[in-house]
C-alpha positions as CSV (number, residue, x, y, z in Angstrom):
1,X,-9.7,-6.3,32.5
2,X,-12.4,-8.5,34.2
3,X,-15.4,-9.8,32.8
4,X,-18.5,-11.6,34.9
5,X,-20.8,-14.0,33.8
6,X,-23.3,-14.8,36.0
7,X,-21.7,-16.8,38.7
8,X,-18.3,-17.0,36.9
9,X,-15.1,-13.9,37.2
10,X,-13.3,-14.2,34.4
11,X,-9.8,-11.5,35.1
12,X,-7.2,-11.3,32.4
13,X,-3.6,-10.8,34.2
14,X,-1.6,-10.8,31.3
15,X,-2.3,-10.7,27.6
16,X,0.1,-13.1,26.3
17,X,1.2,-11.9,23.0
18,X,2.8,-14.7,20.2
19,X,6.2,-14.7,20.3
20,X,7.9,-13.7,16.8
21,X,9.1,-17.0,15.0
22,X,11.6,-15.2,12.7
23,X,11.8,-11.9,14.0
24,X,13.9,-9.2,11.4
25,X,15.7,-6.4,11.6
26,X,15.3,-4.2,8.8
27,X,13.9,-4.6,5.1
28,X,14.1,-2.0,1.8
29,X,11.3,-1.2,0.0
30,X,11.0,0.7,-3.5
31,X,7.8,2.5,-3.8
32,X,5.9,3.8,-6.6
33,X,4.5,6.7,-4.2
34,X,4.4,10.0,-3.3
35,X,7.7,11.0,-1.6
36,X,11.1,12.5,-2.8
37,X,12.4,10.9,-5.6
38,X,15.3,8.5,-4.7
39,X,15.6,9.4,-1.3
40,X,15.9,7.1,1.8
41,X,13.3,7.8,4.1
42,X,13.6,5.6,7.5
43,X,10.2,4.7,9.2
44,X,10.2,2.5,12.4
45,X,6.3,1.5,12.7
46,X,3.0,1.4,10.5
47,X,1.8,4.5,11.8
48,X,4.8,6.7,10.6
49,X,4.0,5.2,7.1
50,X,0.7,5.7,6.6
51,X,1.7,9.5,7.8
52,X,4.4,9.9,5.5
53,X,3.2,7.5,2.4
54,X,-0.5,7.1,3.0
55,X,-2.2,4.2,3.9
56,X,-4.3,3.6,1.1
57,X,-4.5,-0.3,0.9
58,X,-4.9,-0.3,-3.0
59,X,-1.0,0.0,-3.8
60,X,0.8,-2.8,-2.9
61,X,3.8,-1.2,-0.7
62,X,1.0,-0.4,1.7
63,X,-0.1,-3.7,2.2
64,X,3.5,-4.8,2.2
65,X,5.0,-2.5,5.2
66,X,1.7,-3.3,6.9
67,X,2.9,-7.1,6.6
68,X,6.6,-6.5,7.6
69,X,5.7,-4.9,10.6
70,X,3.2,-7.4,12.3
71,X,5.8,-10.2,11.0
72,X,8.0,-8.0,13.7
73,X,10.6,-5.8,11.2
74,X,11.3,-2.8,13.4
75,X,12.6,-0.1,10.6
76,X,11.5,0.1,6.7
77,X,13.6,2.0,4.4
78,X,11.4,3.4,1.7
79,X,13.2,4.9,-1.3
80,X,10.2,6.3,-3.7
81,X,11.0,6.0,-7.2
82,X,7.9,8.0,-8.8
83,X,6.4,11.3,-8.6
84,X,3.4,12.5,-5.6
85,X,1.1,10.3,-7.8
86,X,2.9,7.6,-9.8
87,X,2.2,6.4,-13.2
88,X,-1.2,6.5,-13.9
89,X,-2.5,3.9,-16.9
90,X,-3.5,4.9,-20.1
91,X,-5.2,3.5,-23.2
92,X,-5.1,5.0,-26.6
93,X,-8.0,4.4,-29.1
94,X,-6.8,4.7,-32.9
95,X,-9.3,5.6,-35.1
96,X,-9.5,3.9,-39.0
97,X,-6.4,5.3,-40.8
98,X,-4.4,3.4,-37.4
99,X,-3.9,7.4,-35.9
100,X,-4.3,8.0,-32.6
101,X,-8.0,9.4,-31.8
102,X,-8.3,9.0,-28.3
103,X,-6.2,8.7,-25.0
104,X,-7.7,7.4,-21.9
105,X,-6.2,8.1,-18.5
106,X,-7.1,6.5,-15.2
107,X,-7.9,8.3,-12.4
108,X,-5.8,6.5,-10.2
109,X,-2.7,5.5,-9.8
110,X,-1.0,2.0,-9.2
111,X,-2.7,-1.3,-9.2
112,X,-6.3,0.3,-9.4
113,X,-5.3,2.2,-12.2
114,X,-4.1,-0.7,-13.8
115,X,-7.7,-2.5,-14.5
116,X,-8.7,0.4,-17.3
117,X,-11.4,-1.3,-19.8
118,X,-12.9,0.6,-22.6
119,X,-16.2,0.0,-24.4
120,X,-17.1,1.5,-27.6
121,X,-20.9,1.3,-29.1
122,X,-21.2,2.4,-32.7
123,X,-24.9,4.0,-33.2
């Protein structure tokens, strides 16, 4: 790569890429995610998680193997614990007699679907 300024050649030889302080070999990670239930599944970079788990960065284990593998881990062993979807949250409403009136579910799952609020107006 070569960049000029006027007057000044700046060429890059090498890019010089930090070397790993603590580099590891392979970490286990339990997933609330789509997947087969209880079974192993072996990935060996970011890329082949995102294809097989997704790469939606609003569940945690996303954010997580994203992590491990800059911090130079070179295999993740997933084992999925859920369903495709996970648990999604839900809120019941009871109505005056204490009875259940009203179930809310969230349309998403993991931590965004943990943040479900309900307001109620009486008019």
């Amino acid at each position: 790569m070569t960049r000029i300024l006027p007057g000044v050649e700046i060429q890059v030889i090498k890019e010089i890429v930090p070397q790993q302080l603590n580099p590891s070999g392979v970490v286990a990670m339990i997933a609330l995610r789509r997947g087969r239930r209880f079974k192993p599944t072996h990935v060996s970079s970011y890329r082949e998680f995102a294809d097989k788990f997704g790469s939606s960065e609003q569940f945690t284990i996303t954010k997580d193997a994203k992590q491990a593998f800059q911090n130079g881990v070179f295999e993740i062993v997933v084992t999925p614990i859920s369903g495709k979807e996970g648990v999604k949250a839900s809120l019941v409403l009871k109505d005056l007699k204490n009875k259940d009136a009203v179930r809310l579910t969230s349309k998403k799952s993991g931590e965004a679907g943990n943040s479900i609020t309900a307001k109620i107006r009486w008019g």
